[in-house]
C-alpha positions in Angstrom: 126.9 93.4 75.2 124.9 95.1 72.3 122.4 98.3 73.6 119.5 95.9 73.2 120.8 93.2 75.3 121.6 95.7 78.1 118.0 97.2 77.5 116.6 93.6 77.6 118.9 93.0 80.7 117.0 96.1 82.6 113.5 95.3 81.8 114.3 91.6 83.0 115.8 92.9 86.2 112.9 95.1 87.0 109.9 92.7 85.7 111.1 90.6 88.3 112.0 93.0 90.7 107.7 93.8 90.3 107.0 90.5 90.6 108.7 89.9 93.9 106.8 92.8 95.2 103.9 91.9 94.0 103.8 88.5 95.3 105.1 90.0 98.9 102.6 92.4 99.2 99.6 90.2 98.1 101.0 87.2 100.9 100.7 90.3 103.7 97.1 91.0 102.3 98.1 94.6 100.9 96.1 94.0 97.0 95.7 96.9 95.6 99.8 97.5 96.1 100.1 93.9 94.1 97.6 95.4 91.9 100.0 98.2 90.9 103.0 96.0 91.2 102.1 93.4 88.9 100.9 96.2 86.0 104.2 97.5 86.9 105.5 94.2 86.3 103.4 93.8 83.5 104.6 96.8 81.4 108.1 95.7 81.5 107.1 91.7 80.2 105.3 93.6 77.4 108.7 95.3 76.3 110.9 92.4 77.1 108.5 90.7 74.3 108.6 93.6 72.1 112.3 93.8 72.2 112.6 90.2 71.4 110.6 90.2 68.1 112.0 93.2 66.9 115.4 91.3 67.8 114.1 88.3 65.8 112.9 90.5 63.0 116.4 91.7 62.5 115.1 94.7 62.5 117.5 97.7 60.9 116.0 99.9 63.0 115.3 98.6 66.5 115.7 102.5 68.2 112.7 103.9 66.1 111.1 101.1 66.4 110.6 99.8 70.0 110.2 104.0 70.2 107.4 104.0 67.5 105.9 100.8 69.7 105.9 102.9 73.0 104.3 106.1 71.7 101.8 104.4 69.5 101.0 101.1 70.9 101.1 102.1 74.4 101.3 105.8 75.2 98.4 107.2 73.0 96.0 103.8 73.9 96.7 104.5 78.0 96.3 108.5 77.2 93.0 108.0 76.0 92.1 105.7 78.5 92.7 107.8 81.2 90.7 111.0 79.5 87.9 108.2 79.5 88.4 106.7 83.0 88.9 111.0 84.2 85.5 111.8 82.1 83.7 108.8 83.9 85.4 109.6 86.9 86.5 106.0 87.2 89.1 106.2 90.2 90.7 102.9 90.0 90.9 103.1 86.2 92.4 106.7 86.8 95.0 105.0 89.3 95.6 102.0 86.7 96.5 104.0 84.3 98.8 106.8 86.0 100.5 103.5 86.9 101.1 102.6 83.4 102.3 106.1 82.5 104.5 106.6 84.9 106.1 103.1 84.9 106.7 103.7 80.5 107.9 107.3 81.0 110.7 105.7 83.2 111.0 103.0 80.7 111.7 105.5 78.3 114.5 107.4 80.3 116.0 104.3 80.6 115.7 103.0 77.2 117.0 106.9 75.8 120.0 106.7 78.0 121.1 102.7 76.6 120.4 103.9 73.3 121.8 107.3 73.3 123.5 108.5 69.9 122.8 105.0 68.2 119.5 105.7 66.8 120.6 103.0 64.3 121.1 100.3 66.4 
């Protein structure tokens, strides 16, 4: 199994994993937990996608790449969110996007770990 495959493998696991919760905590009328489940959720469908273009693409590169998508398509947008949502002091926004934050910095642990010394994979 290539470092990619065991990558995809983890955000599958824990996408539905998210899902689960969410839809168990929304049937016992707890939403704002599904809220923050299914974001959860939702950040790990957006890098199973990710993963599988940059699979299709071939890519020589798919380390820096999927690394390069996290900081710059997802990190630095949700950053500046939250300085918005803080400055407005939009609460649930602020909670929304801790959410995501916290759910890509575990992401990326995971992803370093799989990926360790092949930064040419």
């Amino acid at each position: 199994m290539t470092n990619l495959e065991k990558f995809k493998r983890y955000l599958a696991t824990q996408q539905q994993i998210q899902q689960d919760k969410a839809n168990e905590l929304s049937q016992n009328h707890r939403q704002d937990e599904a809220i923050m489940a299914k974001i959860t959720g939702n950040i790990y469908k957006i890098l199973i996608d990710i993963s599988g273009t940059m699979e299709k693409r071939s890519s020589n590169n798919i380390f820096a790449n999927i690394t390069c998508f996290m900081q710059n398509q997802l990190r630095t947008p949700w950053q500046q969110s939250l300085a918005t949502a803080t400055h407005h002091g939009d609460n649930v926004k602020i909670a929304h996007e801790n959410i995501k934050l916290s759910t890509l910095a575990e992401i990326e642990k995971v992803f370093s770990s799989i990926f360790e010394g092949c930064e040419n994979a």
